[in-house]
C-alpha positions, 0 to 999 in steps of 0.5 A: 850268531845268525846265519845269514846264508851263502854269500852273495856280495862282499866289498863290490864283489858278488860271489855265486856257490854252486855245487861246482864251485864258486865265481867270483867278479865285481860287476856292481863295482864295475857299473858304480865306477863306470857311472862315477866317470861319466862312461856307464853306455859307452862303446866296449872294446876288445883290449884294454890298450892299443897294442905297441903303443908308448906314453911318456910321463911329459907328453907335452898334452894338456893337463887333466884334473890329477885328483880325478885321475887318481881316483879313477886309477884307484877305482881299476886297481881296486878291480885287480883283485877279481879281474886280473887282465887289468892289472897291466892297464892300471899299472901302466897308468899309475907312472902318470899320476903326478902330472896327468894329461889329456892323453893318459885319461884317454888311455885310462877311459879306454881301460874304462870302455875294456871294463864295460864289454868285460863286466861278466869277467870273474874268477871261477875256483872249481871244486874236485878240478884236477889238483895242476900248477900252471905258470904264465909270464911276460915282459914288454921289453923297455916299454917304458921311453921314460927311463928304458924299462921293461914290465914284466908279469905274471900269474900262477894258476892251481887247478881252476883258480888264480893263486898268484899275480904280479906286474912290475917295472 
């Protein structure tokens, strides 16, 4: 055995340690899928989604490579795992998988353009941080025309650091 350090980087996420705690957040991984679909330089947004706004999965738009999309989705779910304010975004965008239109890559490229203003965003767990449980929880209330359902979420916070998350139909 060999030590190598701290660690630095592991699977697209960078890790920082310091004597306050540890960051982390997956900036490398966010560059590499941003340059993957063609939108590493774009104009960021403040928001991943237009607000009120509704997509149904036959939206009579032009259909889009769906093996593209998929991957794409992939790529922002894999994101979820350090960066939790996209986890509504890709999951919304998962009930189009089967038949992708033009409109629903116009979301998921907005979701991209979200990414490129947030790539700073990350986790921080800080150490001797008052020992607190915080819960948060929303619905969109049958923001689903397709089949009249609600997503609900939320994330569950110890201390400083996220312990738990979900979003669901």
């Amino acid at each position: 055995m060999s030590d190598l350090g701290l660690l630095r980087h592991f699977l697209g996420i960078e890790v920082y340690q310091d004597e306050y705690g540890i960051f982390i957040f997956p900036k490398r991984y966010a560059e590499n899928i941003l340059k993957k679909f063609g939108m590493y330089g774009c104009k960021p947004v403040d928001i991943p989604l237009v607000m009120n706004e509704k997509f149904k999965k036959e939206d009579s738009g032009r259909l889009v490579d769906a093996s593209m999309y998929r991957s794409l989705v992939g790529s922002l779910f894999y994101l979820t795992g350090s960066r939790l304010d996209l986890m509504f975004a890709a999951s919304l965008l998962t009930r189009f998988m089967s038949k992708p239109s033009h409109l629903h890559l116009g979301v998921a490229k907005r979701v991209l353009r979200y990414v490129m203003g947030t790539m700073e965003h990350g986790i921080r767990f800080e150490k001797n941080f008052k020992l607190q449980a915080k819960g948060y929880c929303d619905s969109d209330w049958v923001g689903s025309d397709d089949n009249m359902k609600s997503t609900s979420g939320y994330v569950f916070n110890l201390s400083s650091g996220v312990i738990s998350w979900c979003s669901k139909k």
